[in-house]
N, C-alpha and C positions, 0 to 999 in steps of 0.2 A: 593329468593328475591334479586332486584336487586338495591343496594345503589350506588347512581351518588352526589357525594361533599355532602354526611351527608343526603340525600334527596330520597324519597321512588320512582324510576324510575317507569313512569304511559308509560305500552307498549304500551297501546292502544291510546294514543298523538304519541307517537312515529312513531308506524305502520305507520295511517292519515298521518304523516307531511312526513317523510322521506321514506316511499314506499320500505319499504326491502324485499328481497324477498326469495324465502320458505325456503331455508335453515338457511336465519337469523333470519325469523320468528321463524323456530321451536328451534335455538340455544336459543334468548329471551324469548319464550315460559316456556321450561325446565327453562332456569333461574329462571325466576320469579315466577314460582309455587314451584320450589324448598323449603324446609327448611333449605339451607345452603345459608350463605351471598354471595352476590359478588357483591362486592366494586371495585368502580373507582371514579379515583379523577376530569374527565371530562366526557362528553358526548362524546367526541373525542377519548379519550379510548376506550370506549365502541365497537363505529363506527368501532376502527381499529380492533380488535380484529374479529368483525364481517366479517368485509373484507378480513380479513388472512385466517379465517375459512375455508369461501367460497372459496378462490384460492385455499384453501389444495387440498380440496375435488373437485373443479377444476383439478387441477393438476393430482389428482390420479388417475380422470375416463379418463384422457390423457393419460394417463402412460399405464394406462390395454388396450387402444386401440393401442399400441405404437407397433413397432418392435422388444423393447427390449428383450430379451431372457433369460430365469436364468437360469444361472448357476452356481456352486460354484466358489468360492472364487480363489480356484487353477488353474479355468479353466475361471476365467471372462476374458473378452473384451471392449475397450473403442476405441475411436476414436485417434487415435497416433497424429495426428495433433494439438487436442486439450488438451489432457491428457496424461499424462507417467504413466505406467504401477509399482504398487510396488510389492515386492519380496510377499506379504500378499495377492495381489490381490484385493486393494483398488488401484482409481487413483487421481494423485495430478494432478493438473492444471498446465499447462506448461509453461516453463517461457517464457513473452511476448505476452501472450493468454489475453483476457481481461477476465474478471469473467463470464459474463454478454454472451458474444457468448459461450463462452465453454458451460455454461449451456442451451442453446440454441440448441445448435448444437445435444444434447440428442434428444431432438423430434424431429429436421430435421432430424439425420442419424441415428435413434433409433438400425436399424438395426446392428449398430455396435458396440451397447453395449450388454452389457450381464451379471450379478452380481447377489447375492443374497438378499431374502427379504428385509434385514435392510439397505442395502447400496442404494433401492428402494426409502425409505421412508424419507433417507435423501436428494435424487435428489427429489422428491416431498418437501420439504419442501424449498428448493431450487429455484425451481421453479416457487413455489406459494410465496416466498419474490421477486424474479424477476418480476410478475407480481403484486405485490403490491408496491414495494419502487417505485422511479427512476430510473433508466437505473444508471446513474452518480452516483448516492447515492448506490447502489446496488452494485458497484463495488469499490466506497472506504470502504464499510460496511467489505465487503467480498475478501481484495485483493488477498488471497491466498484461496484455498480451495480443502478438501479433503474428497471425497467419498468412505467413507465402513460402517464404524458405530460406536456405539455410543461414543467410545476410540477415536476418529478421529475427532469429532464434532466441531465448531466452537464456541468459549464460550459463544457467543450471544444463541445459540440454545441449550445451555447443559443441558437444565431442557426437553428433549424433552428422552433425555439419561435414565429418572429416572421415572419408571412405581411406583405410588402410589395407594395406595386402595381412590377412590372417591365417594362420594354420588351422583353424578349425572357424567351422559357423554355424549360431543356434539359432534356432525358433526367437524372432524378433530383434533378429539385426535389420538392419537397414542395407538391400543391396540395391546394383544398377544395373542395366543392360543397355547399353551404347549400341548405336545405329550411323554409324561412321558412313554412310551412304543415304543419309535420307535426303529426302526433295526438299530444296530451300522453300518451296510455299507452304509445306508441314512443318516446319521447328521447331513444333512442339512434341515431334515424335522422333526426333534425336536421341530421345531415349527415355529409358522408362526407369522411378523410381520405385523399389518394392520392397515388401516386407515378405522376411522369411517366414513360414509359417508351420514349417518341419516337415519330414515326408516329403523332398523335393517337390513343395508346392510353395508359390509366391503369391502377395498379391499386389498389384499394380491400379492406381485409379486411372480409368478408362480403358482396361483391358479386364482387367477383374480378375479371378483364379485361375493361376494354370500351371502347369509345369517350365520349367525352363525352355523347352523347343514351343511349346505352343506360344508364351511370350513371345520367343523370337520369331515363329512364323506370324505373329501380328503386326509386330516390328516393320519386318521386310516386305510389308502391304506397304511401307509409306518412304520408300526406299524411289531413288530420282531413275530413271531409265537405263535399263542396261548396266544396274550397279553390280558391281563385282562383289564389295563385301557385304557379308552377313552381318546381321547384329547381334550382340553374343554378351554373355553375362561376365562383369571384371571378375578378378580372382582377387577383390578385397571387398569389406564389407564395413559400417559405420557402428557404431555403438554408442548407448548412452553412457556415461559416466554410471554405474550402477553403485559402486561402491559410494562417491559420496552422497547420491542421494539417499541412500538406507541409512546415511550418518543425518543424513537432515529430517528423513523421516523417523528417527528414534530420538533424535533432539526433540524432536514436536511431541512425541510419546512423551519421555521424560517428563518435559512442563506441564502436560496437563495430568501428569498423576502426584507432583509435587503440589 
């Protein structure tokens, strides 16, 4: 069910007035048949939360079309122009780089990145706040910024860090699938991070789009000899803080029409 200021949210006014489309249909959909509340203190809430969703899951089905390459951590690649390179094989943003092209600059010379799943999923969320905030507001949000994962995050985004067990899950959550038997000379296929993308379909960098069995039969290519378990998707899933960033992106709205 979905409570907007104390008040039972009717999706079918909603749908009529404001023409959302399928992925926020089905993100309201799952809401509102839900038995778990979710509360928001505006309709603008709601809206943004809705919009973020949809750039996630934007973002990601870019990303799986993209040049990008994975590889681990020891062996990734960024664009030296835009990023410097750290000893861990995360990249910091360079100084006198604006926020807002560095992350840019990922889909134009994809080819010259290169990282694993989780450092993926943080350039996707990245991306999909670039195509949601301002340009200007995007870059005082985010002046400095660093991609590997969840240790490294931006504190505006650090609830995205923390996989919970949930009773419902929408299009651009953040989920995992654990490989509890893989070969210690693959560890980086221990498991796979991904992004929900509705229609039980995920996407995972260096697997790309699939279902949840096809994920796991790629998984258990990299599984140590004679393994018993399977690798299998948790039954919790991460989320951004949605609510206060639609309080910080309507802060940034306010100021510049004051």
């Amino acid at each position: 069910m979905i409570i907007i200021s104390n008040n039972i949210f009717n999706i079918d006014t909603f749908i009529n007035k404001y023409k959302p489309n399928d992925i926020e249909i089905d993100i309201i959909t799952r809401m509102s048949l839900s038995k778990s509340l979710y509360e928001y203190d505006s309709l603008n809430q709601l809206q943004f939360e809705l919009k973020l969703r949809n750039n996630i899951v934007i973002a990601a089905k870019k990303l799986n079309e993209s040049n990008m390459s994975f590889k681990t951590f020891r062996k990734s690649i960024c664009n030296l122009d835009y990023w410097d390179r750290t000893y861990e094989g995360g990249f910091v943003l360079k100084k006198g780089v604006t926020p807002s092209s560095a992350i840019n600059d990922i889909s134009i010379n994809s080819s010259k990145y290169g990282t694993e799943c989780s450092t993926a999923i943080i350039i996707i969320y990245y991306q999909a706040l670039l195509n949601t905030f301002a340009e200007k507001d995007f870059n005082e949000l985010f002046p400095k910024i660093q991609l590997m994962n969840w240790h490294y995050i931006d504190d505006a985004l650090e609830d995205a860090g923390y996989l919970e067990k949930r009773s419902d899950y929408f299009p651009g959550d953040r989920r995992y699938f654990a490989n509890p038997d893989v070969n210690p000379l693959k560890p980086e296929w221990q498991g796979e991070n991904v992004i929900d993308l509705g229609n039980g379909l995920y996407f995972g960098h260096g697997i790309g789009i699939g279902n949840a069995d096809e994920i796991i039969i790629e998984l258990n290519k990299f599984r140590i000899k004679d393994a018993k378990l399977s690798a299998y998707l948790l039954d919790s899933a991460a989320r951004l803080d949605f609510k206060n960033l639609a309080d910080i992106y309507f802060n940034f709205l306010s100021s510049s029409t004051n």
